[in-house]
Steps between C-alpha positions, in 0.01 A plus 500: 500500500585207738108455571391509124793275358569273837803501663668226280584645183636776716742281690605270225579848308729619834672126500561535109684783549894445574691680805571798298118563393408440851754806616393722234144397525581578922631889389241579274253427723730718787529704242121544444394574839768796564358686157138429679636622871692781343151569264320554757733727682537775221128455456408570887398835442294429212341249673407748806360761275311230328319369847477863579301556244723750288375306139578834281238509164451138483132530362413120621557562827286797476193334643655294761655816621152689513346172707822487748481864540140504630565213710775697645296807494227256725763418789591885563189607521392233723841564734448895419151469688606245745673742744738420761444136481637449154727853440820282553403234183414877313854626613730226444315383145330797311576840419308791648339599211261278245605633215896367533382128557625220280382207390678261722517423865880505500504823293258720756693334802857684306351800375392593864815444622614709229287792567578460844747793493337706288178552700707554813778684383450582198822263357466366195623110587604410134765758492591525816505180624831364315694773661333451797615080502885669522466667799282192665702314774655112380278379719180679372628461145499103628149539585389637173662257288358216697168643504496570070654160427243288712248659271689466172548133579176435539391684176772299322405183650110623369578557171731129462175325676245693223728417238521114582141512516456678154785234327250219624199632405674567145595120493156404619388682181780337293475128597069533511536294788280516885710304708520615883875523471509874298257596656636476827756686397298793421292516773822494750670787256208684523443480847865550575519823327232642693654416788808648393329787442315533844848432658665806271193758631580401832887568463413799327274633804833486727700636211292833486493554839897452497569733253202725680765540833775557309343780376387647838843426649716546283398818272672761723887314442429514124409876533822530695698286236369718226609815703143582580310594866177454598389796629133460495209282692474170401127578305683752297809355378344438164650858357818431539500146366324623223797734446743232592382278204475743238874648543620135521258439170519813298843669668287799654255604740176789501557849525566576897498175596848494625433734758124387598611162548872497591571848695186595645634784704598638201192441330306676760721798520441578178149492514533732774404255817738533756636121618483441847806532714692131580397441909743577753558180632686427838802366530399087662744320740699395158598818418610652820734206590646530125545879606643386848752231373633797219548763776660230718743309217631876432558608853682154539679584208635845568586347891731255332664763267560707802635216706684417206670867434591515896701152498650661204670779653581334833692274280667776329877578591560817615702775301821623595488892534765706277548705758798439748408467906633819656763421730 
């Protein structure tokens, strides 16, 4: 607006106006920016999913989807084939599988941290993983937060720096003029966006791989939290999540699975396989000077109730006899 109309109109406008217009002028523009701040806050999410590439049945997008997806489909083969030398881009940034890429950088780079759990141990990450955030330490809970909002940020900051560059273009179109000035503008929103968006795949790299520990350290205190024990090896714990999720989902588990996955011993005796007996373990240094200092506070114990008892009856005064002395 200043460019196309010249910054004197604008300022003879501002000096037209009295104190009061200047304050209220002052607030609505305040006013303004907190609806945009707080605008793009509730619309965070929306905007992730939408740079994931989660566009739902919007037909127009249809093709760009189909062109992103085999450019995606491109880079994993080429890491898939690449071997050592490029299996850490393949682990941090796609899924294992072809057929669960998305469109987007940002979304493949998220959806393998997402399957993370699952193809380890067999934990489905969208349910699990807000109950899982609860039992997180502050600090680690720190450490997520910081990691998510870095990337958000930069989304938002995308989408403001796409949308600058999409007003000027639209007043480019309106005012039919060429000057340098709009244009500039749109080559720097553009360009900024991008950026943006580079620096939001990057965050989003060290946010996976966050929420990837949490899961390996921290998925035995939410068993214990929800009353559960693993009793299994850690390429077979997929069973009893499985379980886990669908009596926390549908309020019940499978047929037997109670005693497969939570009392094995019991399982096994009813299949007719005897367990195997606890080992005998020795008692370690621990243990026998626990043993000694019991024996040794009680025979303390009883020697100061006898030493006691025998001050007692020195102490006593002696009874007179009823009987008389003979003379």
């Amino acid at each position: 607006m200043l460019y196309h109309f010249g910054p004197s109109p604008v300022l003879r406008g501002w000096q037209s106006l009295t104190n009061e217009e200047h304050i209220l002028a002052l607030i609505a523009a305040g006013i303004a920016l907190l609806l945009l701040a707080q605008l793009l806050f509730f619309s965070t999410l929306s905007i992730t999913r939408l740079y994931e590439g989660y566009w739902g049945s919007l037909r127009a997008l249809r093709p760009l989807r189909r062109v992103l997806l085999s450019n995606q489909g491109h880079h994993w083969r080429r890491l898939s084939e690449g071997g050592p030398e490029t299996y850490q881009d393949l682990y941090a940034g796609y899924p294992l599988s072809q057929s669960e890429l998305l469109p987007t950088r940002l979304g493949n780079a998220l959806k393998a941290s997402e399957l993370y759990a699952r193809d380890r141990y067999g934990i489905d990450a969208v349910f699990f993983w807000p109950r899982l955030y609860f039992v997180l330490p502050g600090d680690v809970r720190s450490t997520v937060a910081e990691a998510r909002a870095t990337m958000e940020e930069a989304l938002n900051f995308s989408v403001v720096a796409i949308a600058v560059a999409i007003i000027a273009a639209a007043l480019l179109v309106v005012w039919q003029t060429f000057d340098w000035g709009p244009w500039l503008i749109v080559i720097i929103g553009c360009v900024g966006s991008r950026l943006s968006y580079r620096v939001g795949v990057a965050a989003s790299l060290a946010f996976g791989e966050t929420v990837r520990s949490c899961f390996d350290v921290y998925r035995h205190d939410l068993l214990k939290k929800l009353g559960c024990r693993l009793r299994a090896r850690i390429d077979n714990e997929e069973p009893l999540w499985q379980q886990l999720k669908k009596y926390l989902y549908q309020g019940g588990i499978d047929s037997g699975a109670e005693q497969v996955l939570l009392n094995p011993a019991a399982s096994m005796r009813n299949a007719g396989i005897s367990a195997p007996n606890p080992p005998v373990v020795a008692p370690g240094n621990s243990d026998v000077a626990s043993l000694g200092k019991l024996i040794r506070d009680y025979v303390v114990k009883r020697a100061a109730n006898g030493v006691l008892l025998g001050t007692g009856l020195l102490l006593m005064p002696k009874r007179q006899s009823g009987r008389r002395p003979r003379r």
